[in-house]
C-alpha positions in Angstrom: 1.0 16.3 -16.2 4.2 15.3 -17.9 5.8 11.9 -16.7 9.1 11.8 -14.6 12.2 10.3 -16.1 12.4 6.8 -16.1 15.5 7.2 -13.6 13.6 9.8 -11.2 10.5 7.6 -11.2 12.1 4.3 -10.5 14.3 5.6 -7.7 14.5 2.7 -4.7 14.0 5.6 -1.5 16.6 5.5 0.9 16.5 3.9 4.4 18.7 4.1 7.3 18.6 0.7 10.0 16.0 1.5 12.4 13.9 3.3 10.5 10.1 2.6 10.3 8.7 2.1 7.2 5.3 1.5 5.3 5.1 -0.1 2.6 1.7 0.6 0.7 1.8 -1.2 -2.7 -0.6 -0.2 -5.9 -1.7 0.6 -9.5 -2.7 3.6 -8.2 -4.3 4.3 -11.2 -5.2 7.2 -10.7 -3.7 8.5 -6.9 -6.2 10.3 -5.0 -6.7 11.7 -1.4 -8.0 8.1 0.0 -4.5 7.1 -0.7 -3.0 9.9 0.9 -5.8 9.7 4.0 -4.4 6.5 4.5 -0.8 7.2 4.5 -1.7 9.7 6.6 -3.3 7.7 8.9 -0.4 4.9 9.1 2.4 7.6 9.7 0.6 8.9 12.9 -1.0 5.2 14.3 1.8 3.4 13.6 4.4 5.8 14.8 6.0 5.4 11.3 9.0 7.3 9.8 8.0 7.3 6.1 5.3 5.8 3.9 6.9 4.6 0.3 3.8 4.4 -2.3 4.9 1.2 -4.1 3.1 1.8 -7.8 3.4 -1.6 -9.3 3.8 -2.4 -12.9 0.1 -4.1 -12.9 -2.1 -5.3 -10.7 -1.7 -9.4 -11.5 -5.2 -10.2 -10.4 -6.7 -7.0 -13.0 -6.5 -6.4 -16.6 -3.6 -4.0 -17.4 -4.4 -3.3 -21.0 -4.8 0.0 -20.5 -2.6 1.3 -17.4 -0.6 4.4 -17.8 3.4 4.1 -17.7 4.8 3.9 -14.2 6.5 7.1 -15.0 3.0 8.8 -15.5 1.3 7.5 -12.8 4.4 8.2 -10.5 4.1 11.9 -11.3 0.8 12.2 -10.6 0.8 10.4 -7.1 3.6 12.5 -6.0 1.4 15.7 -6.8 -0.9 13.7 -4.6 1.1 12.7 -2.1 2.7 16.5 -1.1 4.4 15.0 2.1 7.6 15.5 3.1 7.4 11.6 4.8 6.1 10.1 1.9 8.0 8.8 -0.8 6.6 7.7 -4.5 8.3 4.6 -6.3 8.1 2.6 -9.3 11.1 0.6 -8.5 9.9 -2.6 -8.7 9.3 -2.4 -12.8 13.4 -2.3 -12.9 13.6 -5.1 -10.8 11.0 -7.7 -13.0 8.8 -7.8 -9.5 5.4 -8.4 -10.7 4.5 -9.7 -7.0 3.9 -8.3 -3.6 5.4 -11.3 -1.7 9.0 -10.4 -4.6 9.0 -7.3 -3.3 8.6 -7.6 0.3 11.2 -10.4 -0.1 13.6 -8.2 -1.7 13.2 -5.6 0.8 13.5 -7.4 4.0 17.0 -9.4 2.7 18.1 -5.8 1.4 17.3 -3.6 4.2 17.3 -6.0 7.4 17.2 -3.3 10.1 14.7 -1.1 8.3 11.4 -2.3 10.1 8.9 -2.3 7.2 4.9 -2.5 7.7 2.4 -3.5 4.8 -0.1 -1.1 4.1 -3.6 -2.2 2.4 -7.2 -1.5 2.9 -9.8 -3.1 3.9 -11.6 -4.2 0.7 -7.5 -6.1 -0.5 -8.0 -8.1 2.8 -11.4 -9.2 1.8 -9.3 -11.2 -0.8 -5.9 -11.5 0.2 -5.5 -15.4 0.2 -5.6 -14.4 -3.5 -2.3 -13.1 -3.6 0.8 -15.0 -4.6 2.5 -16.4 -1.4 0.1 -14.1 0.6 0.9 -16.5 4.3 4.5 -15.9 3.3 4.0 -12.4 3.1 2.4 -11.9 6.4 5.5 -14.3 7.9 7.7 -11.5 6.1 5.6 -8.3 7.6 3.4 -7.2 10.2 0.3 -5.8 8.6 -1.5 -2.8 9.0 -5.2 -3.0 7.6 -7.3 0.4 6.8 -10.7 0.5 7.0 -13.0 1.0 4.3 -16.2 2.2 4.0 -18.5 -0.9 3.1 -15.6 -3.3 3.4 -15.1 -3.8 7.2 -17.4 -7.0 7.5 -16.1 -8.4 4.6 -12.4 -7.9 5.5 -12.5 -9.2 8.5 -14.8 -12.2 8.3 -12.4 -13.1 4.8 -10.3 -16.2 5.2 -7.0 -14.7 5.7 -9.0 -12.6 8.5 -9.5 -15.2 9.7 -6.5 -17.4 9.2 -4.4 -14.8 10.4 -6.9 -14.2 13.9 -4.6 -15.5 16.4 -2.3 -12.7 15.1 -4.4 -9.9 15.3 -3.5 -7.1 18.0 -5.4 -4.7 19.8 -5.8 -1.1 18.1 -4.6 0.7 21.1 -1.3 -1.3 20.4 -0.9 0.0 17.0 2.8 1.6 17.8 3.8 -1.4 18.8 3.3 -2.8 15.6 6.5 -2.3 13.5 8.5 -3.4 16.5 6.7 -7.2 16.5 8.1 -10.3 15.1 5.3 -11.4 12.1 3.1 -12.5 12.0 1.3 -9.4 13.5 -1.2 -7.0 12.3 -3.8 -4.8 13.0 -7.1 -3.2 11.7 -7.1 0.6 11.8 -10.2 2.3 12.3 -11.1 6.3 11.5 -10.8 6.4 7.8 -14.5 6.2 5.6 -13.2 7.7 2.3 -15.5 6.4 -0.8 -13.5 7.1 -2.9 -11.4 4.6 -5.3 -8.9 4.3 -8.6 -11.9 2.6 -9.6 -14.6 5.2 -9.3 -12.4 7.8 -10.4 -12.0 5.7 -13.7 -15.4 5.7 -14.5 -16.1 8.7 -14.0 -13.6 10.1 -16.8 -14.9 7.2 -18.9 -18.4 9.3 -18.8 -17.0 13.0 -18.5 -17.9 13.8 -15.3 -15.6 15.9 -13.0 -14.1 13.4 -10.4 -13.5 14.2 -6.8 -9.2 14.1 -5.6 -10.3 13.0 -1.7 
């Protein structure tokens, strides 16, 4: 697959006030259906106008040696996206955010009556309190959590699961979500994809055909 242009690929989407956005940030090195599942998932529990897949310049808790251009991996996640509400960006490698907490920063001073929800799964709350700033970001955001398979107990018994408890909606008032003040989030059940970036990696390491969802 041939990468975009460095202009196409780093594209910040367009957002008009009231619109309700998720903001689901990754390597996503490679994209697969899990991502999609997800997104997915978010546009219909959340009530949500548009996902934007944030693919980051490098993961700063991971080894980035070997990551694809933005450009590439932005190209390959939009032929895995194939939504018409879901938008692919690398725009934070033009603006030097190497982050999470930059970028929801930057988005929330930029775009104040967009309502933006973080996206992540299960297994990046298991070790959120890793993150730079990660209280700050959940005082930026509400947060929308995606199950896992294998990565429920360990998400929610994490400490910023716990940390964050008193916070913590009901389920049922998931479309509530991107209208609350932060902190605020919610665990989302219904989605028991195996499959990761991760997997996917090794796999083509060995040669073995690796599953897209």
């Amino acid at each position: 697959m041939e990468p975009l242009s460095r202009r196409a690929a780093r594209r910040l989407p367009l957002a008009t006030p009231g619109l309700r956005v998720g903001l689901f940030g990754g390597s996503f090195n490679p994209a697969h259906g899990a991502h999609r599942a997800a997104s997915l998932l978010a546009l219909h529990r959340l009530r949500l106008d548009r996902v934007w897949w944030l693919v980051t310049p490098g993961n700063p808790l991971k080894n980035n040696a070997d990551l694809p251009s933005v450009e590439a991996r932005v190209a390959c996640a939009r032929a895995v996206a194939r939504h018409p509400r879901i938008d692919v960006t690398a725009f934070e490698a033009d603006y030097g955010l190497g982050y999470s907490y930059q970028t929801v920063r930057l988005l929330t001073a930029r775009m104040r009556e967009v309502r933006f929800v973080w996206i992540m799964g299960a297994d990046n709350l298991a070790r959120f309190d890793r993150w730079q700033r990660w209280r700050e970001i959940a005082d930026l955001v509400p947060i929308a959590v995606v199950d896992r398979m294998g990565d429920s107990l360990a998400a929610t018994a994490s400490r910023a699961a716990q940390a964050l408890g008193r916070y913590r909606i009901e389920e049922s008032d998931a479309p509530l979500l991107a209208n609350l003040s932060p902190p605020a989030w919610v665990f989302l059940h219904g989605l028991k994809s195996p499959v990761s970036s991760t997997q996917i990696r090794a796999l083509r390491q060995r040669g073995a055909p690796a599953a897209a969802a």
